[in-house]
N, C-alpha and C positions, 0 to 999 in steps of 0.2 A: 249541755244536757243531752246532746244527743248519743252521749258515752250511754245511757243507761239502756240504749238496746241492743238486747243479747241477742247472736244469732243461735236460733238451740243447735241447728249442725255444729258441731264443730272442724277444726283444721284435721284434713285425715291423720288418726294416728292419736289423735287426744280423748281422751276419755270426758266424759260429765260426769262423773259417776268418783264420790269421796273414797268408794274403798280403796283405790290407790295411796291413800295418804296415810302416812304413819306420823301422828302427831311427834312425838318425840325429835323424829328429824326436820318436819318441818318446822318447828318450835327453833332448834336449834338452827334451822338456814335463815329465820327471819329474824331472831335476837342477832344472827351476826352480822345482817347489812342487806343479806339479802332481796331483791325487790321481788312484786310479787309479780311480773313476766317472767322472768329468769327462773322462780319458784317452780311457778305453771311448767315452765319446757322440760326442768329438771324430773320431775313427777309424774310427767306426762299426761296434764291432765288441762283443760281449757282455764284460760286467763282467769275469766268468771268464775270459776268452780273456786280456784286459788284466793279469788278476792274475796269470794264470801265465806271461803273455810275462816280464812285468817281475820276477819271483821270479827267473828262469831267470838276468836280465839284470843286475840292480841291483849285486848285490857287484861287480864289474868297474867299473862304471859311477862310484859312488861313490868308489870307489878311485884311481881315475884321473882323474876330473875335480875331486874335493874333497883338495885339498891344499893345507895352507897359505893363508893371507891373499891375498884376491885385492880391489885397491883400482880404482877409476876417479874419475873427477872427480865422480861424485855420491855415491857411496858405499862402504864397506868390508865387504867378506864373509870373516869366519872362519866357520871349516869346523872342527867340533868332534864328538867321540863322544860320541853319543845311547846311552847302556843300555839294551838292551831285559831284560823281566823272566824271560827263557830265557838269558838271561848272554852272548849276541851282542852287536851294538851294529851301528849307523847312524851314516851321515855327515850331520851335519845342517847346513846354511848357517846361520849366520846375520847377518843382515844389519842392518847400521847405518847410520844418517845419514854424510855426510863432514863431522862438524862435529871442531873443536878437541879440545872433549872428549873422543871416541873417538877420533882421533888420538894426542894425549898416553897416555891409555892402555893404547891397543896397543904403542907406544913403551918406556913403562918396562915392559910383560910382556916386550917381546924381553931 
């Protein structure tokens, strides 16, 4: 619990302040794996700011972008329910080779 205290200074050089964020691209760096420190440094903006943009945002996001099998010529992304231990759940990618074997697979689950 002692995570939940924020220092308001932040690390020099990081912002508190959302107008650095362009949802679109951070949309796009956390549907891809992205965490949300790696988010923050990329953005330039404190850990905190990053964890409550993306709290505010993620049920939408996941909802809407993870549905169903999504294939390309390299490989196959099922998109499956993660349980969290508060009885919610997450859409979690995950992602395969595009070989035979997970093809076949995915095949006899449909």
């Amino acid at each position: 619990m002692a995570n939940l205290v924020r220092n308001p200074v932040p690390p020099a050089g990081l912002s508190t302040s959302t107008t650095l964020l362009k949802e679109p691209a951070v949309r796009a760096g956390y549907l891809s794996g992205m965490t949300i420190p790696r988010l923050a440094l990329v953005f330039g903006v404190a850990e905190y700011v990053m964890q409550d943009y993306v709290a505010e945002r993620r049920w939408g996001w996941s909802a809407a972008e993870h549905r169903g099998i999504y294939e390309d010529a390299r490989r196959t992304v099922v998109f499956t329910k993660a349980s969290r231990e508060t009885g919610g759940y997450d859409v979690r990618p995950i992602s395969v080779p595009r070989i035979t074997m997970h093809v076949r697979a995915l095949e006899a689950r449909a």
